[in-house]
GUKE-801262 format. One record per residue: x, y, z of N, C-alpha, C in turn; residue number from 0. Coordinates in steps of 0.02 Angstrom, whole numbers. Each point is the difference from the previous one (the first is absolute). Layout:
REC     n.X     n.Y     n.Z    ca.X    ca.Y    ca.Z     c.X     c.Y     c.Z  resi
REC       X       Y       Z       X       Y       Z       X       Y       Z   NUM
...
! end
This chain:
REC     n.X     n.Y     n.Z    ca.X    ca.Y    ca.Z     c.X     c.Y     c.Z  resi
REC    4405    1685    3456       5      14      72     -28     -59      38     0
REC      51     -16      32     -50     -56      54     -33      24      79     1
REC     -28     -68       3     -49      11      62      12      61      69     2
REC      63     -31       8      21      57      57       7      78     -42     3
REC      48       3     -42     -11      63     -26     -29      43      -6     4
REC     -80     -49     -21     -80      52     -12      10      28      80     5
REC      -4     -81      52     -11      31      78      29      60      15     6
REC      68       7     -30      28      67      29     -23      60     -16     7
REC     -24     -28     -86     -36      87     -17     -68     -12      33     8
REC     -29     -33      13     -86      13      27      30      30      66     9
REC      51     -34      49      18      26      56     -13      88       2    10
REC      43      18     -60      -8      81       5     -77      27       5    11
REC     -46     -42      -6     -62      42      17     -37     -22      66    12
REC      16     -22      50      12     -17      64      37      52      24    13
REC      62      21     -18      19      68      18     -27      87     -20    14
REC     -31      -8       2     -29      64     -30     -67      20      41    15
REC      -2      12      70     -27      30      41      -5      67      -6    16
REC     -46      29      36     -10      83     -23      56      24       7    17
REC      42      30      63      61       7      18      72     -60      -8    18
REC      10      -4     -66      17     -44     -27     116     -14      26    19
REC      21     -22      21      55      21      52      54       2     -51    20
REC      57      45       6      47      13     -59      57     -28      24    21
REC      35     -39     -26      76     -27      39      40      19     -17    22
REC      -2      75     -39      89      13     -13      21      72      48    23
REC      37      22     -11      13      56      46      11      66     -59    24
REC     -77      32      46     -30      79     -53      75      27       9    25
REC      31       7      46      48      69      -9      60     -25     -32    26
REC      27     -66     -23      29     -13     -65     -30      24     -52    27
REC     -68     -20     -15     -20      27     -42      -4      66     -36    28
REC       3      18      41     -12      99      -8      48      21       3    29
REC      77     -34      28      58      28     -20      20     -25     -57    30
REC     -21     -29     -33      52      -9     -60     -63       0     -61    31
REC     -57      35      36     -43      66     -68       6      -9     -51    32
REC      77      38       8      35      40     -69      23     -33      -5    33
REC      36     -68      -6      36     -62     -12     -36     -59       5    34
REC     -30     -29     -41     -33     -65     -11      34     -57      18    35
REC      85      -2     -40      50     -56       9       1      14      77    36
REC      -8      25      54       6     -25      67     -36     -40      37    37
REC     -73      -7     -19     -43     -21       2      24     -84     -27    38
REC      10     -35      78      -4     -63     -29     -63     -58      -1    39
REC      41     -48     -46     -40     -38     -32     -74     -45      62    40
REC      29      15      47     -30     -45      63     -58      52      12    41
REC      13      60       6     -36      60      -2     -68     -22     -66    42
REC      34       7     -42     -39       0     -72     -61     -40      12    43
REC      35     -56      33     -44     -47     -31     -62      10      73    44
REC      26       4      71     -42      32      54     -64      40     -27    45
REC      21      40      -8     -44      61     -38     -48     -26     -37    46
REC      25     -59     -60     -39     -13     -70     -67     -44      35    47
REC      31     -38      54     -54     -50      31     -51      36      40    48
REC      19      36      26     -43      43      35     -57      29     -48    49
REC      34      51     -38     -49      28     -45     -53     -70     -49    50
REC      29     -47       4     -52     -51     -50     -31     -35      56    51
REC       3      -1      45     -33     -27      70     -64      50     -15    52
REC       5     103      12     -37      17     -12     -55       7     -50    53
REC      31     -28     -61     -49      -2     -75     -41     -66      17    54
REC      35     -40      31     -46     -69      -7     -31      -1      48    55
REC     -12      60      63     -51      -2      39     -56      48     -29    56
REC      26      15     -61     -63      29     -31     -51     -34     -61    57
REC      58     -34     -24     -36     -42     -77      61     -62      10    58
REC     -56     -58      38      50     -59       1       8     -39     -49    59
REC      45     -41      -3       8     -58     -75     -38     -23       3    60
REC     -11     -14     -82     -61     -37     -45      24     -66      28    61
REC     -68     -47      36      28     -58      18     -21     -53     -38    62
REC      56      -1     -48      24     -54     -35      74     -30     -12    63
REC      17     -51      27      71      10      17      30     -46     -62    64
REC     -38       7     -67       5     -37     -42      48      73     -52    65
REC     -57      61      14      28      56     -39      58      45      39    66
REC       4      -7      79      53      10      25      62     -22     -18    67
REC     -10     -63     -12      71     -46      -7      26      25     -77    68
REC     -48      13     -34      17       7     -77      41      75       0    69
REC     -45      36      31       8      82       5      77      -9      17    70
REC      21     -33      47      50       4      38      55     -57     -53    71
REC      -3     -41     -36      44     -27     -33      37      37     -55    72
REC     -40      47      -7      -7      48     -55      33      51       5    73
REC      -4      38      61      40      50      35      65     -14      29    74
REC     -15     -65      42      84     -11      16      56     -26     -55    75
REC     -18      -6     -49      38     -29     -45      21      67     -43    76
REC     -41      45       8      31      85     -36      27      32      29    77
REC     -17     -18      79      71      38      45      45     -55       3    78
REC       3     -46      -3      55     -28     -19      63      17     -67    79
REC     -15      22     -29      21      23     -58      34      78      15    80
REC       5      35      67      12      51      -2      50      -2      58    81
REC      33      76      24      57       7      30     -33     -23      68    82
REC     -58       3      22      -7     -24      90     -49     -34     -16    83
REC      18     -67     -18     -46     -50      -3      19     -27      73    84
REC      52      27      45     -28     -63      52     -36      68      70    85
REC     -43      24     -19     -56      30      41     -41     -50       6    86
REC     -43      13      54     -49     -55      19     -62      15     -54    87
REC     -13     -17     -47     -28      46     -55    -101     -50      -7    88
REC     -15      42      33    -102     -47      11     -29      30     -59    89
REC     -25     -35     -28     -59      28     -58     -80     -16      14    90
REC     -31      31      17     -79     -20      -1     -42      42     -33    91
REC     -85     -33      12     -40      22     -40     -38      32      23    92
REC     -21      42       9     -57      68      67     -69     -47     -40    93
REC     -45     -13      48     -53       8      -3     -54      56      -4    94
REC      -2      44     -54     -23      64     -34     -14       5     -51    95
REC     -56      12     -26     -39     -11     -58      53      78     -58    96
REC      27      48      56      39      57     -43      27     -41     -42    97
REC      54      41     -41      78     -15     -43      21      61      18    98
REC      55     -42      28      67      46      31      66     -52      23    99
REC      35      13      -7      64     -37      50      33      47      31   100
REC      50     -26      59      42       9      49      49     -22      34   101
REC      59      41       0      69     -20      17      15      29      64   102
REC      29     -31      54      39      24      71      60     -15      11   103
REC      34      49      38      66     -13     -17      16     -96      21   104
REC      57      12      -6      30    -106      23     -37     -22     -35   105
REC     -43      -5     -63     -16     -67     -31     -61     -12       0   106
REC     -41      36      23    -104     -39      -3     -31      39     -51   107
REC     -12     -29     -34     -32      36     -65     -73     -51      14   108
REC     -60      48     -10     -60     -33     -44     -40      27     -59   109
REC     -32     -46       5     -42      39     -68     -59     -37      21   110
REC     -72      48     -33     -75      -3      32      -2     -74     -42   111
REC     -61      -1      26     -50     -63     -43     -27      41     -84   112
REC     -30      54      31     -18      45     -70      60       3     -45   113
REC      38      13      -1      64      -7     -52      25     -68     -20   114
REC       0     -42      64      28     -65     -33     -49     -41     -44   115
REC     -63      16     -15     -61     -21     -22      -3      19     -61   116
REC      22      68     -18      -7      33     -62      68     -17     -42   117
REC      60     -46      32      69     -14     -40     -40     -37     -38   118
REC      36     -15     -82       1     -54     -38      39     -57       2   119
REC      66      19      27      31     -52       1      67      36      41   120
REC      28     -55      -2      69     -17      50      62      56      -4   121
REC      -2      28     -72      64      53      -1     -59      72      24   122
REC     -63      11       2     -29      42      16      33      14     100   123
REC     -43     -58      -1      40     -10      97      58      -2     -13   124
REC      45     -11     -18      60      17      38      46      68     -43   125
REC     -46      33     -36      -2      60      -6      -2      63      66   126
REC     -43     -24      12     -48      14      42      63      16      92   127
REC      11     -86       8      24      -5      49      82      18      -9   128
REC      42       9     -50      57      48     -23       7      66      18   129
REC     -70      27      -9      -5      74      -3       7       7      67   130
REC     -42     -26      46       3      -5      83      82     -29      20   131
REC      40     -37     -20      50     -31      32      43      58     -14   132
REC       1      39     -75      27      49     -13       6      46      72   133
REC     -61      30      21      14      49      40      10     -20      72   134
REC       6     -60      19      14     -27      26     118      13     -12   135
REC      19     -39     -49      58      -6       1      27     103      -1   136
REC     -48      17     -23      58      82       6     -22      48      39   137
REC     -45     -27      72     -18      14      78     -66      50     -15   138
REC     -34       8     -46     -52      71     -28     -27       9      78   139
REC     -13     -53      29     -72      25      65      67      -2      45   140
REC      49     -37      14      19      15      61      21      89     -25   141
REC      56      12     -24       9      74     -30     -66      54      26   142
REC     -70     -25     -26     -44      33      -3     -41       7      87   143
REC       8     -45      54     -18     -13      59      57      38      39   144
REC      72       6     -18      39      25      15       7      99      10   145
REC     -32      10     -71      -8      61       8     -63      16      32   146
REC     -47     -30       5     -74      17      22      11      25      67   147
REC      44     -72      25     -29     -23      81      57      75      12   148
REC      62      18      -5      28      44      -8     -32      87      20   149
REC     -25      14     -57     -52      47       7     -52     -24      32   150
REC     -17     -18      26     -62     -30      43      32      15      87   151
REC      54     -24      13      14       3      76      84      61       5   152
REC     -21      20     -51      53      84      17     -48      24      29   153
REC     -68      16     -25     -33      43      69     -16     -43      53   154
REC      25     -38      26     -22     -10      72      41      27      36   155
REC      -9      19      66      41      34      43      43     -28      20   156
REC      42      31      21      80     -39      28     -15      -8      66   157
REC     -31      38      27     -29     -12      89     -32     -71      26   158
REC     -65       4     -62     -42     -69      10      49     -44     -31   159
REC      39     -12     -40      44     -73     -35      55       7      72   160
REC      13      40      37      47     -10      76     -45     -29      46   161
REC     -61       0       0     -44     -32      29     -17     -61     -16   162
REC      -4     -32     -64     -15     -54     -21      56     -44     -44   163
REC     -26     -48       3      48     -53     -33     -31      18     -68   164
REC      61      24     -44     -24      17     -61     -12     -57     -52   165
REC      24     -60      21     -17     -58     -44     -84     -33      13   166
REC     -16      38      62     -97     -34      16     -27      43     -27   167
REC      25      83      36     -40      54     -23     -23      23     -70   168
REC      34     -35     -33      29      18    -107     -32     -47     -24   169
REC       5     -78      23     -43     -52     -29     -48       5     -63   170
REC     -57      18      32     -63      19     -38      22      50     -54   171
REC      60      38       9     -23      53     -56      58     -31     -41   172
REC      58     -34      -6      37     -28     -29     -42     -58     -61   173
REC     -34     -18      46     -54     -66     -31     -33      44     -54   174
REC     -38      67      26     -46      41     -39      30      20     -76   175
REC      67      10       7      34      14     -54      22     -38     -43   176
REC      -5     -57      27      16     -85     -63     -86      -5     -37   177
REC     -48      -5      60     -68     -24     -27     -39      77     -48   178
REC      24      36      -1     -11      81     -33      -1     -15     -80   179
REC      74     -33      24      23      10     -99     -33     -21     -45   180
REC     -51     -76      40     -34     -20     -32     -62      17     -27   181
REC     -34      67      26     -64      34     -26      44      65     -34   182
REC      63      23      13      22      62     -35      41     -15     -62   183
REC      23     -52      -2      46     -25     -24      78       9     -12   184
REC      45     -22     -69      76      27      27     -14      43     -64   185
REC      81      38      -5      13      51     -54     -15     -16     -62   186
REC      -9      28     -25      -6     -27     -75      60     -37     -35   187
REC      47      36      10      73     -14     -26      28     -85      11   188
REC     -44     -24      85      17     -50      22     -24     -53     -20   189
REC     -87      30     -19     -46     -44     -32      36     -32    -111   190
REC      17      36      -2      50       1     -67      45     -34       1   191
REC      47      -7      53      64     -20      20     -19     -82      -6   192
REC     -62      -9      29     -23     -59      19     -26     -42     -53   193
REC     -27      33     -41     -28     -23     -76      67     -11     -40   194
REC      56      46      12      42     -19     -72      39     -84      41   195
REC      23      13      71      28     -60      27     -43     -47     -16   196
REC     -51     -20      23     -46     -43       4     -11     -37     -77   197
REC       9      35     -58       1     -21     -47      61     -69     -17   198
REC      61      40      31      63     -19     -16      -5     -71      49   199
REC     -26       2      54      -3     -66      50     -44     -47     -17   200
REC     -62      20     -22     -34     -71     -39      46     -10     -51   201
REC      28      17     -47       5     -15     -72      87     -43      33   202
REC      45      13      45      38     -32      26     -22     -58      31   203
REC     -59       1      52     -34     -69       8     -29     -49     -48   204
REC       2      49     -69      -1     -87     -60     -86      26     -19   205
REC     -33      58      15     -75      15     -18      13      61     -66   206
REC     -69      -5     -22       5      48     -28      -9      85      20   207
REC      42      45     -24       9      62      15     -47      59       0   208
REC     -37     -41     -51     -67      41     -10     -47     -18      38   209
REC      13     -42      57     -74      -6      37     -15      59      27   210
REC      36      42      51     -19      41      41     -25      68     -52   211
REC      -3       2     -63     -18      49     -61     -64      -6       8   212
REC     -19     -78      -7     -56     -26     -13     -61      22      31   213
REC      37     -15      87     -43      17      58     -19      85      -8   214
REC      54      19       3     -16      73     -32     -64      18     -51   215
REC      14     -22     -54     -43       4     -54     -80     -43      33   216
REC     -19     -27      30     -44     -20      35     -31      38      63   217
REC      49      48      33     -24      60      40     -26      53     -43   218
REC      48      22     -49     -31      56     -58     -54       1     -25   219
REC     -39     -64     -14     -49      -5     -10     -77     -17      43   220
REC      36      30      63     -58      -3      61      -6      73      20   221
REC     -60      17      36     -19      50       1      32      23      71   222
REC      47      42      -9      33      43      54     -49      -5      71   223
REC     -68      26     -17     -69      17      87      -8     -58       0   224
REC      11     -67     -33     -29     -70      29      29      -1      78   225
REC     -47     -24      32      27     -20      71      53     -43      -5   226
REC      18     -57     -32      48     -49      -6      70      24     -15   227
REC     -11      58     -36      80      28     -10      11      80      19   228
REC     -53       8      24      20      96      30      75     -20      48   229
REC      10     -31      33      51       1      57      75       6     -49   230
REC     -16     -50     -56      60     -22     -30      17      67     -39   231
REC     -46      -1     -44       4      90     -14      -1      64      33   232
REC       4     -14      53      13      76      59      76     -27      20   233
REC      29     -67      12      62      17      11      55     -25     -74   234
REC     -27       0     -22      48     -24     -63       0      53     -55   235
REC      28       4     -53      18      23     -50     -57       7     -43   236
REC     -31      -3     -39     -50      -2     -39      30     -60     -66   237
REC     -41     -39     -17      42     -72     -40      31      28     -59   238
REC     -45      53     -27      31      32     -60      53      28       1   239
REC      23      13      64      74      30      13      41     -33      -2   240
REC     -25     -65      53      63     -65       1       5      -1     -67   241
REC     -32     -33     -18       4     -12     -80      49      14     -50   242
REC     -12      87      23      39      41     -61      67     -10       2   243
REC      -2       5      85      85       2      40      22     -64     -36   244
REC     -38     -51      22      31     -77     -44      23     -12     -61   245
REC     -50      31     -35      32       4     -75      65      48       1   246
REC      22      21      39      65      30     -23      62     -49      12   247
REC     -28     -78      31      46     -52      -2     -21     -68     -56   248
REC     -31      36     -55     -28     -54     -42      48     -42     -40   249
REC      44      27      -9      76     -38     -26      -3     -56      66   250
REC      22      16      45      28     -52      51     -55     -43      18   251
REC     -76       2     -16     -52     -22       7      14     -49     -43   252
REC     -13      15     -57       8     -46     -74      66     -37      12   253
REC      41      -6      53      55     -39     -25       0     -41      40   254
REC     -24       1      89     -32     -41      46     -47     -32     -64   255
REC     -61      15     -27     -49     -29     -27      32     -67     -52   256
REC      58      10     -19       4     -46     -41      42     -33      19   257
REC      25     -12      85      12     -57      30     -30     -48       3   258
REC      33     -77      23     -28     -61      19     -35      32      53   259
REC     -65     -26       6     -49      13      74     -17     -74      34   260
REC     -26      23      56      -7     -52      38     -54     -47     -29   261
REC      22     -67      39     -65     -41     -32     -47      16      65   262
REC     -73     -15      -2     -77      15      51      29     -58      38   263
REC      60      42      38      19     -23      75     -32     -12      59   264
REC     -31      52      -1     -37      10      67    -104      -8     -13   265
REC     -12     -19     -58     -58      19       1     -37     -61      19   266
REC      16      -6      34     -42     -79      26     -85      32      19   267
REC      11      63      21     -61      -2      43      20     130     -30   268
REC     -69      19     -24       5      49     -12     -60      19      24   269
REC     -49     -16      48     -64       6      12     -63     -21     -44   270
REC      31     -33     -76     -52     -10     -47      18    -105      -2   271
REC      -6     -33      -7      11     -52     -35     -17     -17     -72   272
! end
């Protein structure tokens, strides 16, 4: 990633004021609910910036624009490899001692400092950042903000929305329902969906397939009440599950595995020298 690039993603945390301003139009949104494909891409990506405007006015990037650039060489080169590689697609690093990562719709994925600290190596991250681009490419949070915000403003009155501009009046709670998912988390089914893709997208970007196993097998062996991973374990799966689910693609694992892999492309800089 170069210089301006980082600028644009640091830009997003400059935007992220309490009342943080939404640029797409709520009542597209809420009509096509029940239809995701209406929801366009200009939309998508509106929404995605907004909501990562709000995360990074909470836990801003680790400022090192040495592990930014890496984080981000790493990531854009795995959505590159996939059907909407030309999203505006930002990768950064939260300054947060947790482990957890996070995907918004249009393309901003991060992942904490606590997680990127505990990778071993390079197919671990982009394990990692697969699994996020995953739910990213098959809409999990927009889908999931869609139905929220949905049920969220059926009870408002039809009197007061004749009174107000329903795109000011909705704002805040539209926002409420992107920044939610991230302490409730998504379905399980989606969280799965995301592990088996995510596998298939590193091991197509030339890494190995088993990293994101790995990372797994490295949560399993942490204690669920640690402060560092309660969040990840209240919205995720439990690792022993991913796990199990994974092994039911161990054939297609083993056959990625005994591809040519990449050569340590990107590891110029992994936070260790």
């Amino acid at each position: 990633m170069n210089r301006l690039a980082l600028i644009a993603l640091l830009a997003l945390v400059a935007a992220a004021p309490a009342q943080a301003q939404l640029n797409f139009n709520i009542n597209k949104l809420l009509d096509a609910a029940k239809n995701v494909g209406e929801i366009g891409e200009k939309e998508e990506i509106e929404l995605g910036r907004d909501i990562a405007s709000k995360l990074l006015g909470a836990a801003p990037l680790m400022p090192n624009e040495a592990v930014q650039r890496y984080v981000n060489n790493v990531g854009r080169w795995l959505a590159s490899q996939t059907e909407r590689s030309d999203l505006p697609w930002h990768f950064g690093v939260l300054e947060a001692p947790q482990l957890n990562a996070f995907a918004t719709p249009g393309g901003n994925i991060f992942i904490t400092r606590g997680l990127y600290e505990r990778m071993r190596n390079e197919a671990e991250l982009a394990g990692v950042l697969a699994h996020e681009i995953a739910h990213v490419l098959k809409k999990h949070h927009l889908k999931a903000i869609q139905k929220s915000a949905q049920l969220e403003l059926a009870g408002t009155a039809v009197s007061t929305l004749a009174r107000q501009d329903r795109n000011t009046a909705n704002r805040e709670k539209l926002l409420g329902a992107g920044t939610e998912l991230f302490s409730r988390g998504l379905d399980k089914g989606d969280e799965l969906e995301a592990d088996r893709l995510g596998v298939v997208i590193a091991a197509r970007g030339g890494y190995d397939a088993y990293g994101l196993p790995s990372v797994l097998q490295t949560l399993q062996a942490m204690n669920a009440q640690d402060s560092g991973v309660a969040l990840m374990f209240k919205t995720h799966p439990a690792p022993a599950e991913r796990l199990d689910a994974l092994e039911k693609m161990q054939p297609t694992l083993d056959a990625y595995a005994a591809q040519p892999r990449l050569a340590d492309r990107f590891t110029t800089y992994h936070g260790r020298k």
